[in-house]
SEMI-826509 format. One record per residue: residue in three letters; z, y, x of N, C-alpha, C in turn. Coordinates in steps of 0.02 Angstrom, whole numbers, plus 50000, padded with zeros to 5 digits. Example, Ala and Ser with C-alpha at 12.3 -4.5 7.8 and 13.67 -1.06 7.14 Angstrom:
<pts>
ALA503904971650660503904977550615503904983550660SER503544988850642503574994750684503945000250645
</pts>
This chain:
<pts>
UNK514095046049692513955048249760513215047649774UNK513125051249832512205053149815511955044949862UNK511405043649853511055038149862510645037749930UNK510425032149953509795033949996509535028549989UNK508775029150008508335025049983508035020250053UNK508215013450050508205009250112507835005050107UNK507365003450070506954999250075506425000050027UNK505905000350069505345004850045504664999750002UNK504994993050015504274988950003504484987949922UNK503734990249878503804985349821503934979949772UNK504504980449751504664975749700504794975949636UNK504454970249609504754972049537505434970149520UNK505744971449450506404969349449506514962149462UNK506204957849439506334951849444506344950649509UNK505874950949543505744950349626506594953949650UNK506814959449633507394961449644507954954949622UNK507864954149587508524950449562508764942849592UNK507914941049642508194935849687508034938649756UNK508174945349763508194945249840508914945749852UNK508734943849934509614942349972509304945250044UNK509454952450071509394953350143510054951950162UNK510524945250161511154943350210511684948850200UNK511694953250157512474956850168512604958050084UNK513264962150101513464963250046513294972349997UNK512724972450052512404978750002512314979849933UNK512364985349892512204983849840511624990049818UNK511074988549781510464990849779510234993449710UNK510005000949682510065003849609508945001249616UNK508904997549599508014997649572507785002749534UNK507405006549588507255013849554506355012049558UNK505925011049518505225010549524505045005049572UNK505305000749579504994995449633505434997149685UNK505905003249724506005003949783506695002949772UNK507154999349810507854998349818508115002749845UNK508835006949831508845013749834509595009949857UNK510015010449923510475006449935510995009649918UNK511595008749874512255014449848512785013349878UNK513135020049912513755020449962514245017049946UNK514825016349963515355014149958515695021249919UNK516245018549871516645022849849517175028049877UNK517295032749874518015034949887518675031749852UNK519095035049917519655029549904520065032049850UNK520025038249840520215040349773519865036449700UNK519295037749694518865032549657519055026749620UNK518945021749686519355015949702519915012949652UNK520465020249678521075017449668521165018749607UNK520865023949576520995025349494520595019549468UNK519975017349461519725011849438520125005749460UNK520435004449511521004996849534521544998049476UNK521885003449481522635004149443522255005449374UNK521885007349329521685004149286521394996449260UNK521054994549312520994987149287521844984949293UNK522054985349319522754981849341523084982949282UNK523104989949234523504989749166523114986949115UNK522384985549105522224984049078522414974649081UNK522364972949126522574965649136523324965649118UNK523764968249144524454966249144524754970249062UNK524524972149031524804975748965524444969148951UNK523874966148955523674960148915523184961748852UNK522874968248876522294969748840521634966248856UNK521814962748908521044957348929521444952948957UNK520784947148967520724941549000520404943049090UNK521184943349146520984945249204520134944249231UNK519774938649204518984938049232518604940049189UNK518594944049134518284946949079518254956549135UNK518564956349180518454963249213518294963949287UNK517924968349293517544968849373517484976549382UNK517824975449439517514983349480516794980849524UNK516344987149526515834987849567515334982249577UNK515614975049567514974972149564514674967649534UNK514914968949442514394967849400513784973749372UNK513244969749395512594972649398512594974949315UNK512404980449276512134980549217511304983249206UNK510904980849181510194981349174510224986749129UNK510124991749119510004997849090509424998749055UNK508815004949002508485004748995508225011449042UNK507665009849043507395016049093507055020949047UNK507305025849038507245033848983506805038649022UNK506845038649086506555045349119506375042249187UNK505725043149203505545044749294505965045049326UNK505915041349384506565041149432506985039449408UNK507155033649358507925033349318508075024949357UNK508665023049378508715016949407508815011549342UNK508665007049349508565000549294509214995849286UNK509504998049337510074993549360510775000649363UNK511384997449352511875000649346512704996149384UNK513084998649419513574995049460514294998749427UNK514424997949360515005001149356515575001949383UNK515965007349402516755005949427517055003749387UNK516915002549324517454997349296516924993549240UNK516934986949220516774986149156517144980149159UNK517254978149067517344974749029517154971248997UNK516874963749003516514959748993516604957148914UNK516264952648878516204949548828516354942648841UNK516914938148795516874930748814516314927348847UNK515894927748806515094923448807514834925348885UNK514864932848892514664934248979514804930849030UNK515294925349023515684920349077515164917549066UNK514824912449029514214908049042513534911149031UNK513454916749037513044919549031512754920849112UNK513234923149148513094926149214513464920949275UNK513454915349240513554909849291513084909449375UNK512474912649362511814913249421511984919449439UNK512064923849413512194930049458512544934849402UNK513034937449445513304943149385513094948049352UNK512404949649329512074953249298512094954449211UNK512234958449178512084957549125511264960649101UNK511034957949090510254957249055510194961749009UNK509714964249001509694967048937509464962348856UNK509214955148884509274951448826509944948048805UNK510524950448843511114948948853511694955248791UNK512164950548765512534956648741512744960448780UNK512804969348750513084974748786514154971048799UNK514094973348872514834973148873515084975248829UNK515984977948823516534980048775516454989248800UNK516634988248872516724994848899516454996448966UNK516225001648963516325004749040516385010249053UNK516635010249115517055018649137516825018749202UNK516605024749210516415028149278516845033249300UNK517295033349373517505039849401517115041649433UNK517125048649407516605057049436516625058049501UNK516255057349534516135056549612516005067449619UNK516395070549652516165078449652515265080749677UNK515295083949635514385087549642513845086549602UNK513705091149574513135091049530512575084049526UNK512435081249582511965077349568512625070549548UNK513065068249555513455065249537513505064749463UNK513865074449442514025074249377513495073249325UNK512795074849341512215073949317512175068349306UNK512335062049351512025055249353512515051149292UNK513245054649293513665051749264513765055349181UNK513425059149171513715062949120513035064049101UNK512455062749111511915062749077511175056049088UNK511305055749128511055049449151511035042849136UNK511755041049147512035034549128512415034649072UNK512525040549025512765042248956512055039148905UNK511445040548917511045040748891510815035148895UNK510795030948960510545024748960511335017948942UNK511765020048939512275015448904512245015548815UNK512055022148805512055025148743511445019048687UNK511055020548744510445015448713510405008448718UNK510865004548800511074997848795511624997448734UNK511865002148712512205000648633512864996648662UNK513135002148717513864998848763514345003648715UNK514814997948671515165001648608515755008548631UNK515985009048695516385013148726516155014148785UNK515885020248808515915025148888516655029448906UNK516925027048959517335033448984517295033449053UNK517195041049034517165045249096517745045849115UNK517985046149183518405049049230518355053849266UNK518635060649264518365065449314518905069049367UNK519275064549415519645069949429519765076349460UNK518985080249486518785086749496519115091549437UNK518825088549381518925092849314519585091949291UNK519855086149294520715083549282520675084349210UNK520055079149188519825076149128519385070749101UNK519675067249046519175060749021518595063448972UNK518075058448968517975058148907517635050848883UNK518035050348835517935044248804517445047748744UNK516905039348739516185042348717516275034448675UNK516205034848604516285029348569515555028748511UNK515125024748516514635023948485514735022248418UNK514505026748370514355027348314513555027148267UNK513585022348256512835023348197512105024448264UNK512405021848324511805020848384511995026248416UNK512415033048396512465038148454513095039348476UNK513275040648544513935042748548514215047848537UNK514865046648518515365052248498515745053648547UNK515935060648569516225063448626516905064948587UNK517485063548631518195064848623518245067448709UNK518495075148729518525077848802519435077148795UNK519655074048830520415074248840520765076748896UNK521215078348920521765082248982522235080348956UNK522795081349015523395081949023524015074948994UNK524305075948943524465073048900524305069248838UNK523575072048818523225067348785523265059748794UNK523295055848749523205049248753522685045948734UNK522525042448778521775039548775521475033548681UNK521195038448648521265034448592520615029048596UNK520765022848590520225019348602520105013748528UNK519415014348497519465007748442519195004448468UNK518915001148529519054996548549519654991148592UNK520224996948602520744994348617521194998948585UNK521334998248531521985002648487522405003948522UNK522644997748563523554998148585523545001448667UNK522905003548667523075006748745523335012048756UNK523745012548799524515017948774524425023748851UNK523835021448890524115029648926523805036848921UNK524035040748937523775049548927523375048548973UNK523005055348997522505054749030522755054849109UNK523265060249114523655061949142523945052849188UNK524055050849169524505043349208523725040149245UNK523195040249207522385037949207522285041249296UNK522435048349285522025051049336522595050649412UNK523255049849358523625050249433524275045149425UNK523895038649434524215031649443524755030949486UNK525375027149474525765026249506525695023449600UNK525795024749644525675021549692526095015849710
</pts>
């Protein structure tokens, strides 16, 4: 979803990483300027909730090994205007990340890359841009071993699995089942993914 930019005074990242203006805003560090990011749709939302929820209850993770929206990931910055910081709708943490991010939930970039993360496609070009080229490229290079995309405009995944430093694109629909080597036994099509039980 598109951004706006709320706070105009200079900072560097670090200077970012201990500020607190009193709420529960959350802020993409684009060049020094805090760029403040909307709240999700409830569509969004709910496909990233009812996925963590199978991912926990099939017992493919450890329930605090996963976070929606507000673990911070430190990204590398590839291009002008690129934000440094990343708020996935879903990721998947690494054992060691529990004492790692004891001070703040951030993963570092001197920090191991999470297991996974998945973004749902917010509709509109500057969206699909941000998600499908943007943050493909800068996960690609934090060396995050699995990306999946969620899109339900398109009423399709794509799971993006890093190979030899680059990722590999698998585009799935319908009945497809989500093949994952980082989780073999995960058993749904894309189809159940995009349109979760209520």
């Amino acid at each position: 979803m598109p951004t706006k930019a709320t706070k105009s005074r200079m900072m560097t990242f670090e200077d970012y990483l201990t500020y607190d203006d009193g709420t529960d805003s959350r802020y993409e560090w684009i060049d020094g300027v805090l760029v403040e990011m909307p709240t999700e749709s409830e569509l969004n939302a709910w496909i990233s909730f009812a996925l963590q929820l199978y991912f926990i209850n099939a017992g493919l993770i450890k329930p605090r090994l996963t976070h929606r929206y507000s673990c911070e990931l430190e990204v590398p910055v590839l291009k002008p205007k690129q934000a440094r910081n990343r708020f996935p709708d879903l990721i998947i943490l690494r054992p060691e990340h529990i004492e790692l991010t004891q001070k703040r939930l951030t993963i570092r970039l001197d920090m191991p890359p999470p297991v996974l993360v998945v973004e749902v496609v917010s509709p509109g070009k500057v969206n699909r841009d941000r998600d499908y080229e943007e943050k493909r490229d800068q996960y690609e290079a934090r060396e995050i071993p699995e990306y999946w995309l969620i899109d339900p405009e398109q009423q399709v995944m794509m799971v993006l699995t890093l190979k030899d430093g680059s990722y590999q694109e698998a585009i799935l629909s319908g009945s497809d089942r989500i093949a994952s080597s980082t989780f073999p036994d995960f058993a749904l099509t894309v189809e159940q993914v995009l349109n979760p039980p209520e």
